[in-house]
C-alpha positions as CSV (number, residue, x, y, z in Angstrom):
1,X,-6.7,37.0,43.3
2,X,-5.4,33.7,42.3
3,X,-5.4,30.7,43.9
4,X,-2.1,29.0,44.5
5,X,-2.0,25.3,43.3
6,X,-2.5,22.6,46.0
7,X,-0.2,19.4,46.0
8,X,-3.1,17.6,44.5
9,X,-3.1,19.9,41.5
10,X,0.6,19.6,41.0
11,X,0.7,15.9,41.6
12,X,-2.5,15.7,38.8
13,X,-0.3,17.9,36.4
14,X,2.9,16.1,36.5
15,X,1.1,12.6,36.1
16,X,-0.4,14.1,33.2
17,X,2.2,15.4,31.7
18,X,4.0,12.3,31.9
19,X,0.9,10.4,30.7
20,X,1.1,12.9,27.7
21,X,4.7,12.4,26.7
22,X,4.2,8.5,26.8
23,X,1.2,9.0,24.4
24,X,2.7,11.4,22.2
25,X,5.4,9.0,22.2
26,X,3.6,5.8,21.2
27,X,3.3,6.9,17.6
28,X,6.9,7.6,16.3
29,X,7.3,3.9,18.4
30,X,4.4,2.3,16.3
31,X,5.9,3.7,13.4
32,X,9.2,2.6,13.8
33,X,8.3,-0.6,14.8
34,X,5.7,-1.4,12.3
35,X,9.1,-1.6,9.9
36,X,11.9,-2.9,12.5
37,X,10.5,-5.2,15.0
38,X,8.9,-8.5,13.9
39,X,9.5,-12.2,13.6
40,X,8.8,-11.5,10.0
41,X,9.3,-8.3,8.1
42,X,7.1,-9.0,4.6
43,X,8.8,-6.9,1.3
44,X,7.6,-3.8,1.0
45,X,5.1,-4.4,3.9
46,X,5.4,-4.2,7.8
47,X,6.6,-6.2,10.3
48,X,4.5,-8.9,11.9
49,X,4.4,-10.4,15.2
50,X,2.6,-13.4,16.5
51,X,-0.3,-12.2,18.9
52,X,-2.2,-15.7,19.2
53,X,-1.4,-19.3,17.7
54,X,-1.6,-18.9,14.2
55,X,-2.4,-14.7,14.0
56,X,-0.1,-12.3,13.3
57,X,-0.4,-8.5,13.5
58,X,1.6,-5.3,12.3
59,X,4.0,-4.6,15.3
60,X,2.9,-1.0,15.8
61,X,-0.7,-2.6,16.7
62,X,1.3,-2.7,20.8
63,X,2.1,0.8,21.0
64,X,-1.9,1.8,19.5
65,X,-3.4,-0.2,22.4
66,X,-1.3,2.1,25.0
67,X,-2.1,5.2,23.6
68,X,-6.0,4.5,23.7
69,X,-5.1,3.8,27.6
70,X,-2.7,6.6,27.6
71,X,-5.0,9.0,26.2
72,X,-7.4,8.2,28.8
73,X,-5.5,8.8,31.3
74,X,-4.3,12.0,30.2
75,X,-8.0,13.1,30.1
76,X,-7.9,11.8,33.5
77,X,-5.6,13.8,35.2
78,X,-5.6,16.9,32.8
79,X,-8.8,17.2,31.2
80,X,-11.4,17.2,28.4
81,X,-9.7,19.7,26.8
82,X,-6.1,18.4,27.0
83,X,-7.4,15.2,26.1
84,X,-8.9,16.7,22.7
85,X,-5.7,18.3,22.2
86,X,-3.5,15.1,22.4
87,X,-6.0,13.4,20.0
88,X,-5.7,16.0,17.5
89,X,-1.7,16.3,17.4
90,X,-1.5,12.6,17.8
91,X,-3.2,13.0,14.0
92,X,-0.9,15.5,13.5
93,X,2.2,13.3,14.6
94,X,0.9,10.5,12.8
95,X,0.2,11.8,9.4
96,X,3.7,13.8,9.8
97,X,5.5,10.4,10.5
98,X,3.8,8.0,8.1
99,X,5.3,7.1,4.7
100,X,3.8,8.9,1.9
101,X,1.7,6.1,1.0
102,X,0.0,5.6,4.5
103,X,-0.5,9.6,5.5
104,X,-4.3,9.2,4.9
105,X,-4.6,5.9,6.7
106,X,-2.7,6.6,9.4
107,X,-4.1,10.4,10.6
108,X,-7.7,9.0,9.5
109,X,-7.2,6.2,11.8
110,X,-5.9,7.7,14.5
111,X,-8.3,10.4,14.9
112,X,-11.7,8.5,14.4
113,X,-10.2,6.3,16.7
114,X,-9.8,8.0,19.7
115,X,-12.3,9.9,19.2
116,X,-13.8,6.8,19.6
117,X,-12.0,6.1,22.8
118,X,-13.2,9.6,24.3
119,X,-16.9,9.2,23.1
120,X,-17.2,6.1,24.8
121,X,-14.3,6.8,28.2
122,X,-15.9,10.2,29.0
123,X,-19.7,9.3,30.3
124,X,-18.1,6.5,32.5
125,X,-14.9,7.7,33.6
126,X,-16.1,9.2,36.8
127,X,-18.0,5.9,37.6
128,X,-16.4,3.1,36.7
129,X,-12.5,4.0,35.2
130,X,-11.8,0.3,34.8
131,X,-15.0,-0.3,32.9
132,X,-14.5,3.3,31.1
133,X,-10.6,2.5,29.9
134,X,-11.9,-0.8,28.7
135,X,-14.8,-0.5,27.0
136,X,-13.5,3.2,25.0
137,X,-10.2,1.3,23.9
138,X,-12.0,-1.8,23.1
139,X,-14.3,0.7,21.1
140,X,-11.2,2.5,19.4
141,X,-9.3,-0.3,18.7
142,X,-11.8,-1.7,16.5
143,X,-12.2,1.5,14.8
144,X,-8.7,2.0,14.4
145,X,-8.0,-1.2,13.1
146,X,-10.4,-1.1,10.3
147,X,-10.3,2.4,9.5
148,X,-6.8,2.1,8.9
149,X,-6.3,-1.4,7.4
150,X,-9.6,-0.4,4.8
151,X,-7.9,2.9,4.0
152,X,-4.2,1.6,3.8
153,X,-4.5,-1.7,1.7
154,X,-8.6,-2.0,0.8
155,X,-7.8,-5.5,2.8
156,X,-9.1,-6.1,6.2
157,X,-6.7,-9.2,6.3
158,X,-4.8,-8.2,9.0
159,X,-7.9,-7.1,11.3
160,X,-7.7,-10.5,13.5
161,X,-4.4,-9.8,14.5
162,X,-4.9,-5.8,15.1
163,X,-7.7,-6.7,17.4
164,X,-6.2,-9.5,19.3
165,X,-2.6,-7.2,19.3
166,X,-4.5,-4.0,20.2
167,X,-6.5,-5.5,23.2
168,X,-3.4,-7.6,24.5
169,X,-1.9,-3.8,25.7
170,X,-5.3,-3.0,27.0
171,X,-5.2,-6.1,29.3
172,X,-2.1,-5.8,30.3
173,X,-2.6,-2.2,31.1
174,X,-5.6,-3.0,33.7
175,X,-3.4,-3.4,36.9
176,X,-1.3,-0.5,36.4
177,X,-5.1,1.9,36.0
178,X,-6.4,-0.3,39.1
179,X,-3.7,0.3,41.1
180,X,-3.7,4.7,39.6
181,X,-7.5,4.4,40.8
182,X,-7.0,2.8,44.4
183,X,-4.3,5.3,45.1
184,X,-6.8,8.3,43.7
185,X,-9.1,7.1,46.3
186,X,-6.5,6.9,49.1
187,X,-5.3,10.6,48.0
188,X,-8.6,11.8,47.6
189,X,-7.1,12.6,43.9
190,X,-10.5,13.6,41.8
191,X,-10.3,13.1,37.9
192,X,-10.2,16.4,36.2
């Protein structure tokens, strides 16, 4: 016998779809504009854009902060398993949009870095999501940011500005997952 789906269940699906299309949009967006959108585009280089007096960062670091919160939130309302799956195509997406030269780098990045993210979001999700989307994207976004400047260009010059750029979308992302968790408790919407 199965068990038709409540409008809980179809409310948590569609959010997570759409949680799952933003994500696995971030990264042709970081892509594109880590070479089109900056105050300063260096030859043969990315982008920049100022994140703090005097830092710059690699545009694409704006659209890596929302995935980590993205991804999280597709765990969230889909589950572990979907959220394994988005990391690994997200890898798969990344190393299949990269430019030749930054293949490695980016899929190595991407992957150790929200795996990262879920290491650290998955024991505290169900207690404290604020705490949990912080402190895994904090976690990733470190990871990512060495990971890939190290493998890119042997240079961690740019990991001031990655950080800084990285954790900016994480901040700003805080109301939008306070208010997704208040309304979950008014629903009575359990994570997944």
């Amino acid at each position: 016998m199965t068990t038709r789906p409540t409008d809980d269940d179809k409310l948590r699906r569609r959010e997570g779809l759409i949680f799952l299309l933003l994500f696995a949009l971030t990264i042709p967006a970081a892509n594109w504009m880590i070479g089109h959108v900056g105050t300063v585009c260096l030859p043969n280089g990315p982008c920049l854009i100022p994140v703090a007096p005097a830092i710059m960062a690699p545009s694409g670091v704006l659209m890596i902060g929302a995935a980590l919160v993205l991804r999280d939130l597709v765990q969230r309302r889909l589950g572990i398993e979907f959220g394994i799956g988005a990391i690994v195509a997200g890898a798969a997406i990344s190393a299949g949009l990269a430019p030749p030269s930054l293949v490695l780098a980016s899929a190595a990045a991407f992957l150790l870095s929200e795996f990262a993210d879920f290491a650290v979001y998955t024991p505290l999700a169900r207690r404290r999501l604020l705490l949990a989307v912080v402190a895994s994207s904090l976690a990733g976004l470190v990871v990512d940011s060495v990971v890939f400047l190290w493998l890119a260009f042997g240079s961690l010059e740019f990991l001031a500005g990655q950080v800084v750029g990285k954790t900016w979308m994480v901040l700003l992302s805080i109301p939008f997952v306070h208010l997704l968790r208040r309304r979950d408790e008014r629903l009575g919407l359990l994570p997944r």
